[in-house]
N, C-alpha and C positions, 0 to 999 in steps of 0.2 A: 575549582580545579577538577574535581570532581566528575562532577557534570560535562565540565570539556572532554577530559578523557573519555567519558563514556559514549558520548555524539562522537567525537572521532575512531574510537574503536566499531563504533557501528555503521560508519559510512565509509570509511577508506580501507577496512579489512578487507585483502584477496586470500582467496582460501587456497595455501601452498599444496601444490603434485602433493602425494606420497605413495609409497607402494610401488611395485613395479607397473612392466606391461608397455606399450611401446608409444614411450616418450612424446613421436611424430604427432599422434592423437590426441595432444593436449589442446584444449579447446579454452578461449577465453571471452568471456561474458560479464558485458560492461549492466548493469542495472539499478536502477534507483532502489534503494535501502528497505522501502516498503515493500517490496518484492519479495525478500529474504523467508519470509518461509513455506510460501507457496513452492518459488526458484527451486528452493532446496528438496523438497517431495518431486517435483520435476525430475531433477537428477539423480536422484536415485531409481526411480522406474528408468531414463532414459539408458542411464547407463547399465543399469539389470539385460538391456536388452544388446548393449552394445559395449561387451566386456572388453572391446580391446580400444576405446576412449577414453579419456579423461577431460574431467571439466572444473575448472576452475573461476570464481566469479570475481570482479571488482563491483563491489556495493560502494554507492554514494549518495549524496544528495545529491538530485538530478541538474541542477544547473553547475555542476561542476566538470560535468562529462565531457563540454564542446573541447572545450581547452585543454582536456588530457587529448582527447580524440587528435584535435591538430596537430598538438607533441609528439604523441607517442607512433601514431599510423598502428596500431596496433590492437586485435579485439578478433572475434570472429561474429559475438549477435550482440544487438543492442538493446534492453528495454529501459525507457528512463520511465519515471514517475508521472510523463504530462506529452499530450502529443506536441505541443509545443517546441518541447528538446528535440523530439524525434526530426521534426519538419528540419529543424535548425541542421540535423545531419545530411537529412535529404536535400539540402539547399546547399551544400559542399561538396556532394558528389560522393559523400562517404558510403550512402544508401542509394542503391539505384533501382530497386525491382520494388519500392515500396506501393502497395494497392491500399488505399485507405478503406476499402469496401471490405476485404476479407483479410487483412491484416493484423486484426485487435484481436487480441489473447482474452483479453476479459478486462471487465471497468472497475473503477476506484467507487464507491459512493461515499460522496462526504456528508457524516455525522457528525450532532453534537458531543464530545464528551465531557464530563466534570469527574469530581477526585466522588470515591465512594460516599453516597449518601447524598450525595448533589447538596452541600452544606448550604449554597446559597440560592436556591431552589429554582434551576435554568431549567425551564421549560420550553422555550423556542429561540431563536434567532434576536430580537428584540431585547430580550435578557440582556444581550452582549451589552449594550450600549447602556445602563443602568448605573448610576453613580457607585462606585465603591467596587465594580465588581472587576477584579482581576483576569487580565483577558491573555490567552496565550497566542500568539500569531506566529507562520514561520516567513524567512524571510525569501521575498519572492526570486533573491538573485543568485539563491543556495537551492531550493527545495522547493518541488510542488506548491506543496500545501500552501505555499506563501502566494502563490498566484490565486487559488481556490479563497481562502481567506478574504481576498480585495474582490473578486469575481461577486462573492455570495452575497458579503456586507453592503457593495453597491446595487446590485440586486433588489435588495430587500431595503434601500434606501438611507444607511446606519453607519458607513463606512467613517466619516469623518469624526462620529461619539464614541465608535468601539480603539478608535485609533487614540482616544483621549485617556482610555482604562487599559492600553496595552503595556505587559509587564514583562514582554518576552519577545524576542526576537530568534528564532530557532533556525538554527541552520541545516536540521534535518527533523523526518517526522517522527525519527524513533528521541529527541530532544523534546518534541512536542509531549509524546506521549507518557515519557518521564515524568516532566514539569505537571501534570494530572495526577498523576500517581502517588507522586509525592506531597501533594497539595502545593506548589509552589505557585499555582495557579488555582483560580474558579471555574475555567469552560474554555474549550479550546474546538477548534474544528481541528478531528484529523479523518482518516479514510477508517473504511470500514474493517478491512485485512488489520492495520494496526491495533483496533479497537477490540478486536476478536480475541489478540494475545494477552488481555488487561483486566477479562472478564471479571477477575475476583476485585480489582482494588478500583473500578472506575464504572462510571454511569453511563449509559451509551441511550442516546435521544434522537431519534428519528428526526431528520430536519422534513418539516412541511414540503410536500411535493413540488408549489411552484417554485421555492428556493433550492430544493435539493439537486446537487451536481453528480453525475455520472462520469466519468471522468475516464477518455478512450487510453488505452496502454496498448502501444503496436508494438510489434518484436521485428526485425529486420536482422540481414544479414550484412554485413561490414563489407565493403571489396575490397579491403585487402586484408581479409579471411583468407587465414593459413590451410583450412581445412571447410572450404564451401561448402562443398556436399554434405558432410557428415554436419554441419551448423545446418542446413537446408532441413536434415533431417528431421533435428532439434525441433527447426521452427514449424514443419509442418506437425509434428506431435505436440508441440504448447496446444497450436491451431485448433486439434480435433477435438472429437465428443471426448474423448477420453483425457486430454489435456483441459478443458471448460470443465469437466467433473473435478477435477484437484482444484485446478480454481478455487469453483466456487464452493468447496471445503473449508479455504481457506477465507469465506467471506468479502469475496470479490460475485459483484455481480458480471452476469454473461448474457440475460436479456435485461437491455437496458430499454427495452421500449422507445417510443418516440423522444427523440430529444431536439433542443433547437439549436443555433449556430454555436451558440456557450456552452450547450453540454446540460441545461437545464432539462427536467421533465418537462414532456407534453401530454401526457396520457393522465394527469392527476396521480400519479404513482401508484399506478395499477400495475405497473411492470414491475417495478420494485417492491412492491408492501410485503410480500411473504418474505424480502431481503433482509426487510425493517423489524419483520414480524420476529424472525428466527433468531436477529442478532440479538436481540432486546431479550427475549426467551433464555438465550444460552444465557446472560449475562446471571438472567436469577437463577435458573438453574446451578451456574457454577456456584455461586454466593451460600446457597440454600441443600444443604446434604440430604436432606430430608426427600428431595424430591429425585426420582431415579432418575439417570440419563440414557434415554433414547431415541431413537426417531422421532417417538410420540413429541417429547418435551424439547430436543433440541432441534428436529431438522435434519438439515445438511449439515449441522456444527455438531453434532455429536462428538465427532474425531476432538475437535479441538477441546471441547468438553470434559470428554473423559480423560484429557492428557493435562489438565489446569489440573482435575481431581486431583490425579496421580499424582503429582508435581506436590502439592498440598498436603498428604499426606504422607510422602514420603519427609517431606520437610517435617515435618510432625512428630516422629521420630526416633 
């Protein structure tokens, strides 16, 4: 019961107006859950510069979106979790101006996680498929990661063993990420951004570069945006260098190097290793007080870094 509540507060939460300031400006932004706190550093720079707007999100598991979409006619930007959803809008006329060349805010990369201490000692992809080992998957007709799952394990040739050890059916990735956390699982594939907020209580395993997926996230404008231009605005500030900088703060990569029709590496994960490099870093870092947090040690996750600290000894108490 629990556990439900918890995936439903985290996917179907819309963050109500509050405060004054002129109403007209209220802007609504439909995106997959995984998103949530890159989105949120967004908007707050956004709106620092555009004080007479307001923005408000619906987070979900991304296969939930089409069907609110047809209901409701109602949203100003879209990001789901999988260009897949996205096309699905584009393919109803919902999105018209979509450019798939310069339209991607920045990519997912999927990782292995286990609960801390990697109890049952997952080292690569292969592992999944291992008699005994509890396997977390999401499901593909709620959430990303459910499509990423059956992509990667077929890929790497495993799919119908891992499907024999699956103990978990998620209907979003912050569900996935729980289910690690809490041990209720051994290993789960989720994205990199999720993985980043879990530093202290989870394992975080680079998947091998020919298996490893990049995974494109486009942001578009809705047409029947209540407030085009100012959502226009939005979309071109995700776009920029300075929008790709919060990003990939948040552990989302932004050169994703060569990839092929899947989304797979082509370059051996040359584009991404300093991604693999830094997220795996911050994780000991967080874990290990001993070691200071900086540039040197965590990268570009610093930010995220010293807010786990924080978080952890404030709790401390």
């Amino acid at each position: 019961m629990l556990r439900a509540l918890s995936c439903f507060l985290a996917t179907a939460l819309m963050l109500a107006a509050t405060g004054c300031g002129d109403s007209g400006n209220v802007m609504l932004f439909h995106a997959g859950v995984g998103q949530r706190s890159s989105l949120n550093e967004i908007k707050d720079v956004f709106l620092a510069r555009h004080p007479n707007a307001r923005l408000n999100f619906a987070y979900k598991g991304s296969g939930y979106f089409i069907a609110d979409l047809e209901r409701s006619r109602e949203g100003d930007l879209f990001m789901p979790g999988e260009e897949f959803y996205f096309l699905q809008a584009v393919e109803r006329g919902f999105i018209t101006d979509y450019d798939p060349k310069t339209d991607i805010a920045a990519h997912f990369m999927v990782v292995i996680a286990t609960p801390r201490g990697n109890p049952k000692n997952i080292q690569e992809l292969e592992d999944f498929a291992k008699p005994g080992i509890r396997v977390g998957l999401g499901n593909p007709k709620a959430c990303a990661i459910g499509i990423w799952d059956e992509k990667t394990f077929r890929k790497a040739g495993i799919w119908e063993q891992v499907k024999k050890n699956q103990v978990q059916s998620a209907k979003c990735i912050a569900e996935t990420a729980s289910a690690i956390q809490h041990r209720e699982v051994d290993a789960s594939l989720i994205w990199s951004s999720t993985a980043v907020l879990y530093l202290r209580d989870i394992e975080i395993i680079p998947i091998e570069p020919r298996y490893r997926g990049l995974v494109r996230l486009p942001v578009g404008v809705l047409k029947f945006s209540k407030h085009p231009e100012l959502a226009r605005q939005l979309k071109e500030f995700m776009l920029s260098e300075e929008g790709s900088k919060i990003f990939r703060s948040h552990a989302y990569v932004t050169d994703p190097g060569p990839l092929d029709e899947q989304g797979f590496c082509l370059d051996g994960g040359m584009a991404s290793r300093d991604d693999c490099k830094w997220l795996v870093q911050a994780a000991k870092v967080c874990k290990d007080e001993n070691i200071p947090v900086n540039a040197e040690t965590c990268g570009h996750l610093v930010g995220e870094v010293r807010r786990q600290r924080a978080t952890k000894r404030a709790g401390t108490r």
